[in-house]
Steps between C-alpha positions, in 0.01 A plus 500: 500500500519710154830721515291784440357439872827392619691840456221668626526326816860512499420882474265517844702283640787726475309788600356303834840444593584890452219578687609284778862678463348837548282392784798341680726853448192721594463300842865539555573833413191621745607267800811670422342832499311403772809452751618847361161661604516361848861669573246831439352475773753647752509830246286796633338789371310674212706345201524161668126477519484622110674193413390267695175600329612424173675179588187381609341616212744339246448156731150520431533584145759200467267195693252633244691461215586152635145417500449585186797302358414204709142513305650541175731204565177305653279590206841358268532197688086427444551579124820271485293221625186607261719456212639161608134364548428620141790363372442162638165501426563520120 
């Protein structure tokens, strides 16, 4: 492999295993919220009902988000593997 190619892999390599980071504290951090959210559900009233509304709605904003960062990494990982073909190829 030319060095050139090397430290670029090095480079999405890196960021793959940031991504996977992320992913991992994103998962824990809403199981954790999660567990909070369920001690909510004793609490009555007006207010109560406000935010259990927008807990839900950060939840949903945060699995999409996790999508999204799970395709990024996805569409990284193909490239990775794109540019290791080419490599060996030439």
């Amino acid at each position: 492999m030319s060095q050139e190619i090397l430290l670029e892999l090095d480079d999405l390599l890196q960021a793959e295993r940031e991504l996977t980071g992320l992913l991992a504290a994103l998962r824990s951090d809403e199981q954790e919220a999660r567990v909070m959210y369920a001690r909510l559900q004793d609490w009555k009233g007006q207010s109560a009902n406000v935010l259990r509304d927008q807990i839900e709605v950060f939840f949903m904003e945060m699995s999409r988000r996790i999508r999204e960062i799970e395709e990024q990494k996805s569409a990284l990982v193909q490239y990775v593997q794109y540019m290791k073909q080419v490599d060996g190829a030439s």
